[in-house]
C-alpha positions in Angstrom: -19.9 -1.0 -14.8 -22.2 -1.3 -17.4 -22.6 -0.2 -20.8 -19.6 1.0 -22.2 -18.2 3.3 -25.3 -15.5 2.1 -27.1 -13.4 4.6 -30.0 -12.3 2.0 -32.6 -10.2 2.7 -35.9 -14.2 1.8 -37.4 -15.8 4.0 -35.2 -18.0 4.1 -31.8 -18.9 0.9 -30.5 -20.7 0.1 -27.5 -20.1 -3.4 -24.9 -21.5 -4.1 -21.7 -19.5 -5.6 -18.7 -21.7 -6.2 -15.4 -21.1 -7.7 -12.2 -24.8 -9.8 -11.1 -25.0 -11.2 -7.3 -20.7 -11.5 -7.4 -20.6 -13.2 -11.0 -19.2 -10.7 -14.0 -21.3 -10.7 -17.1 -19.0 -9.7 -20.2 -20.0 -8.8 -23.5 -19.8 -11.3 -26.3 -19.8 -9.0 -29.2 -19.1 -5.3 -29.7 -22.4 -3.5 -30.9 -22.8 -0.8 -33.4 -25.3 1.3 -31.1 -26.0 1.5 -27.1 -29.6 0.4 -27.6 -28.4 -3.0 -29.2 -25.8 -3.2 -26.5 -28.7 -2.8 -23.8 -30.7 -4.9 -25.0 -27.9 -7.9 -25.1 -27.2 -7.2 -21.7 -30.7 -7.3 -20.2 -30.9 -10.7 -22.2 -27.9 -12.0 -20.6 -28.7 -11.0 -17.2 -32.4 -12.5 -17.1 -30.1 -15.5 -18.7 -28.5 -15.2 -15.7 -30.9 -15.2 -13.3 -33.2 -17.6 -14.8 -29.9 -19.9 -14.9 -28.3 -19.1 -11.8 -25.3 -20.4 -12.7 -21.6 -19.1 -14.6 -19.5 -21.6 -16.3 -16.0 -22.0 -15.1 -13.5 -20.0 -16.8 -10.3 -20.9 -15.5 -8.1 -23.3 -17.6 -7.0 -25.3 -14.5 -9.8 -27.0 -12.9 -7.8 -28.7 -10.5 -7.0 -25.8 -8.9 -6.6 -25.0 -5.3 -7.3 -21.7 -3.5 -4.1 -22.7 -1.6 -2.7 -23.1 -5.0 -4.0 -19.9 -6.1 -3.1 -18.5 -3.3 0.5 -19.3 -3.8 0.5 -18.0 -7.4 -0.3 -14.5 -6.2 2.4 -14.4 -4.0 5.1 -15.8 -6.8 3.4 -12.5 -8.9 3.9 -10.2 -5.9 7.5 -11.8 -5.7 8.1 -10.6 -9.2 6.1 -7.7 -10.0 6.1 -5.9 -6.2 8.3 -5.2 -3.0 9.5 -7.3 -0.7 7.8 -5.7 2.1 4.2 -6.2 0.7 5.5 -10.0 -0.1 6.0 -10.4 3.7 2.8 -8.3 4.7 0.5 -10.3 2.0 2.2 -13.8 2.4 1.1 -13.5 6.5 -2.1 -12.3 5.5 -2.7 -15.4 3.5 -1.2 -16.9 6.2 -4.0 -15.8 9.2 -7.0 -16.2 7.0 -6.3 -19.9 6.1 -5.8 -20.3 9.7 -9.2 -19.2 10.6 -10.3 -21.4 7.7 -8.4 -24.4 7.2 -11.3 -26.4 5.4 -10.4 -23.7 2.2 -6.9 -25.0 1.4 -8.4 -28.0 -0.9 -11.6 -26.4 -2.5 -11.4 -24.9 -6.2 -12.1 -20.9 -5.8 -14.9 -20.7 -7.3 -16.6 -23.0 -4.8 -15.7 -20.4 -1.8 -19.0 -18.0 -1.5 -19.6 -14.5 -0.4 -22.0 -16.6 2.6 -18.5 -18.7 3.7 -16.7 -15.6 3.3 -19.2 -13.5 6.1 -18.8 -16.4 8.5 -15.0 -16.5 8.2 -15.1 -12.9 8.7 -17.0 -12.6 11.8 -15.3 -16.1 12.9 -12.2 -13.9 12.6 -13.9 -10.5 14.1 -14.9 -12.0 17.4 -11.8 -14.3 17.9 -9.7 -10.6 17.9 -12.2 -9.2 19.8 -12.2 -11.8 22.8 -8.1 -10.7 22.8 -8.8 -7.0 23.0 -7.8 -6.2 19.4 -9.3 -4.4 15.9 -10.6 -5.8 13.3 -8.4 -3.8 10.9 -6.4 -7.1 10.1 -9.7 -8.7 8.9 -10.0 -6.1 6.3 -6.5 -6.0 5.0 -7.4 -9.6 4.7 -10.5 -9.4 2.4 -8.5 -6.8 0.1 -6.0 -8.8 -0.3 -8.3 -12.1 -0.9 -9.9 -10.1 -3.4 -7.0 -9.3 -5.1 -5.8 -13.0 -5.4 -9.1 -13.8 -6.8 -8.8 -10.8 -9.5 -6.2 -13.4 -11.6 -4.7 -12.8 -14.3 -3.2 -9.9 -12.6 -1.2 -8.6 -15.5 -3.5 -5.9 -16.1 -6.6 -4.2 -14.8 -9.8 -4.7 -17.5 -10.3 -8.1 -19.1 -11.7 -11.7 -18.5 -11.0 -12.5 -15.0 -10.3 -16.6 -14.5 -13.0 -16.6 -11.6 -16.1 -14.4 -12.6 -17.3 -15.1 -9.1 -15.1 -13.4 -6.5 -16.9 -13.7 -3.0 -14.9 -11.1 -1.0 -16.3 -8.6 -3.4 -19.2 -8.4 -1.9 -18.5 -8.7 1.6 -18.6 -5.3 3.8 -15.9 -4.4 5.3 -15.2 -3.7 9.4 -16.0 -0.5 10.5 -12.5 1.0 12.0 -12.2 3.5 14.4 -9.5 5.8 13.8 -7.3 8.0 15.6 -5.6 11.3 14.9 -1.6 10.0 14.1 0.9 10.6 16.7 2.5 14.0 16.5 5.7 14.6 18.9 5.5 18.0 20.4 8.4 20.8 19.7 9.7 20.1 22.9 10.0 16.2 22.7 11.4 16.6 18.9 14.4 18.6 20.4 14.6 16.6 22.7 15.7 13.5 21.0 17.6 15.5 18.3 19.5 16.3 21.3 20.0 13.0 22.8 20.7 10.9 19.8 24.9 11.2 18.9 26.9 10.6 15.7 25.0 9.1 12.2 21.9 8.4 14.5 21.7 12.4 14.9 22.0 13.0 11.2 19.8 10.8 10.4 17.0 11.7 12.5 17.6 15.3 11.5 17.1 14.8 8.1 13.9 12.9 8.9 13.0 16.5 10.8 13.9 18.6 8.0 12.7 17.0 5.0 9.8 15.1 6.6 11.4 12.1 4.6 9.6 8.6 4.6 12.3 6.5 6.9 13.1 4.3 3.7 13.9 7.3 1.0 16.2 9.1 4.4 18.4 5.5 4.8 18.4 4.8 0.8 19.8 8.2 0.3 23.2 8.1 -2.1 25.6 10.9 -1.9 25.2 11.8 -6.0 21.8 13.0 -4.8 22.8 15.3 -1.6 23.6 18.9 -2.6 24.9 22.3 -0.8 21.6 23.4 0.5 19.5 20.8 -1.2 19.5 16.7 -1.2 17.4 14.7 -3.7 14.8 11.8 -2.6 13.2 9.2 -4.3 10.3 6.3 -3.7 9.6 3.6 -5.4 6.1 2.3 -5.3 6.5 -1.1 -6.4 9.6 -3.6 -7.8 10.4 -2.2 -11.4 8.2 1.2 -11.1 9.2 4.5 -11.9 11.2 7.2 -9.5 10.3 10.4 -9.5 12.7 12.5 -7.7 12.0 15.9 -5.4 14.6 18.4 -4.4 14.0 19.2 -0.9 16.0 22.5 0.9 17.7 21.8 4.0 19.4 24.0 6.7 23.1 25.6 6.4 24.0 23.1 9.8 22.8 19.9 8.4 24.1 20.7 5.1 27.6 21.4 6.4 27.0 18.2 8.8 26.7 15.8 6.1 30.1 17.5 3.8 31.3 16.7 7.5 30.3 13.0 7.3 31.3 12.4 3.9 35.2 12.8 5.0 35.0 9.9 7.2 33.9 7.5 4.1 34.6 8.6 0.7 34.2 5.5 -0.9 30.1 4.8 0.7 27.4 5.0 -2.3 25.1 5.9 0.4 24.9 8.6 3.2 24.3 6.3 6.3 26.9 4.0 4.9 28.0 1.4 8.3 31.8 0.3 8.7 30.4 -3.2 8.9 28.9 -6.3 7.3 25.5 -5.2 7.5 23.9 -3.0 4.9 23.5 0.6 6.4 19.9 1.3 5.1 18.3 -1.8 6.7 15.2 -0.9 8.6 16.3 -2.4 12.0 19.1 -0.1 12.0 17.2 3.5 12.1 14.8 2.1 14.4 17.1 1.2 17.2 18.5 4.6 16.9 15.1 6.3 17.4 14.3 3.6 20.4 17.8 4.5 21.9 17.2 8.3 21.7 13.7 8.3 22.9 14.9 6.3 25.8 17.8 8.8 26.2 15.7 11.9 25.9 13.1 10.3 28.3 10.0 10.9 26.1 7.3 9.1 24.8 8.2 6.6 22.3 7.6 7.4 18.6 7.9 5.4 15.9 10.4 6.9 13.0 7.2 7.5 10.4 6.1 9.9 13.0 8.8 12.0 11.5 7.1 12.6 8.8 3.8 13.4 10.9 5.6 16.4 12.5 7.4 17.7 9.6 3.7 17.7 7.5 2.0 19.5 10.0 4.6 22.6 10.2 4.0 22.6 6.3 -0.1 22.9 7.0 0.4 26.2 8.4 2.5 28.0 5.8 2.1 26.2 2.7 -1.1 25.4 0.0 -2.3 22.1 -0.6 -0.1 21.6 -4.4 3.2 22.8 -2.2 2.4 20.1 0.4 2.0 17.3 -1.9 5.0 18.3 -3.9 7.3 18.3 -0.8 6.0 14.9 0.8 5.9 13.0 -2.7 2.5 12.2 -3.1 1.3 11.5 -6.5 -2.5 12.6 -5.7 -3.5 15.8 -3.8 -5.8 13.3 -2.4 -3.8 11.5 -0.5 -2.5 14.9 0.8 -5.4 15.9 1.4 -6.4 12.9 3.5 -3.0 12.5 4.9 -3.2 16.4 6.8 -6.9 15.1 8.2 -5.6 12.1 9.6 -3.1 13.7 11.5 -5.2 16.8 12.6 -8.0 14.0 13.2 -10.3 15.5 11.6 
């Protein structure tokens, strides 16, 4: 970022807002013209430089990273899922343990130098146990994240001008081409797996579902022909619903199941304590019936995988994205690459 056009009720203004060896120069005053707004900004940065040094901007000095660390995951509590709680939260968890001397410093005294040798500290102890890096850099985005505070919104002052693990390059990661199951193996577990387990997986076959919108499903949103799904990004975000087709025999298989429980809000509705759409509950289905079908293992996402790729070779790019509920033909895009590994 740099110099930047602003439409006020007065008019075009102009500010500046520029990052300078990790530290974030902000704009004082909001000029009439860009040339004024240059100028202020080369001042400041020779300022700067000459200087060498920001002034501390958060209102609690005594901070900790551990501290800070702690705040970002009461936020995530709040604002997020529970499932990127648990993934950030041992995140946190595995970087402090490669760096235990962090918990008790102020944030601001953590550099981009300290956070290179933690990284390659980290790198090589994975690599002496046979494993990526990938870790590493979930790591550093999610370090960089918690050093973004306030987090309530995307422009403004930042508490820490200075965030280290911006400047820090990430692993290189060599990728694979995701897992698809052949026809063969597909039918193969449809056929082995019995009861709610088979209705389930089939519905992950037909609607290349995400496994969390296939066990969340309600019965106000399954239809003759047609059922409803949703995803939910993040903890209070929107839903945005997309009605997928399904065949006459799993339609007429799920009327079928309905009889059975009347009463269930949801489809895969247990007769037990435990909540039917828990994760651990479609997963040991799919271990059990690619155990049963005697075929590679494949985790339930893969699902997905195989359904996307029978779409790649009838439907365009806008049809693909519409079905699989992605909110950017990017990601589309990107996801039919990664699975042709290309």
């Amino acid at each position: 970022m740099s110099v930047q056009k602003l439409k006020t009720r007065a008019g075009i203004r102009y500010r500046f807002d520029r990052l300078v060896r990790g530290h974030r120069l902000q704009s004082p005053l909001i000029y009439l013209t860009k040339q004024e707004a240059v100028e202020a900004e080369r001042s400041a940065v020779i300022a700067f430089l000459q200087g060498q040094k920001t002034p501390l901007t958060s209102a609690d000095t005594s901070e900790t990273v551990l501290k800070l660390l702690n705040r970002r995951l009461a936020w995530i509590k709040e604002h997020r899922g529970s499932f990127y709680l648990q993934s950030t939260e041992g995140l946190f968890a595995r970087a402090l343990a490669h760096a235990p001397e962090w918990r008790n410093l102020h944030p601001t005294q953590i550099t981009a130098k300290d956070v290179e040798a933690w990284g390659e500290k980290w790198a090589a102890d994975l690599a002496k146990r046979g494993k990526g890096r990938y870790d590493v850099n979930k790591a550093l985005v999610a370090l960089q994240a918690a050093w973004n505070a306030p987090w309530g919104h995307r422009r403004g002052p930042r508490e820490y001008p200075t965030n280290p693990f911006a400047w820090t390059d990430r692993f290189p990661i060599d990728k694979k081409a995701k897992y698809i199951p052949s026809i063969e193996d597909a039918k193969k577990v449809i056929d082995a797996a019995t009861g709610l387990g088979k209705i389930y997986l089939t519905l992950m076959l037909e609607t290349g579902a995400r496994p969390s919108e296939a066990r969340t499903t309600k019965w106000e949103d399954v239809g003759e022909g047609h059922v409803i799904l949703y995803t939910r990004k993040k903890k209070g975000g929107h839903l945005t619903p997309r009605r997928i087709p399904i065949p006459d025999e799993l339609s007429l298989a799920l009327q079928g199941l309905r009889t059975f429980n009347p009463d269930a809000v949801y489809v895969f509705q247990q007769h037990r304590a435990v909540e039917p759409h828990v994760h651990r509950w479609a997963q040991n289905i799919q271990i059990k019936a690619c155990k049963d079908a005697g075929v590679r293992y494949f985790n339930l996402h893969s699902w997905r995988h195989y359904h996307a790729s029978k779409l790649a070779d009838e439907f365009s790019l806008p049809q693909i994205q519409r079905r699989l509920g992605h909110e950017s033909a990017t990601t589309t895009d990107r996801y039919l690459h990664e699975i042709k590994g290309v």
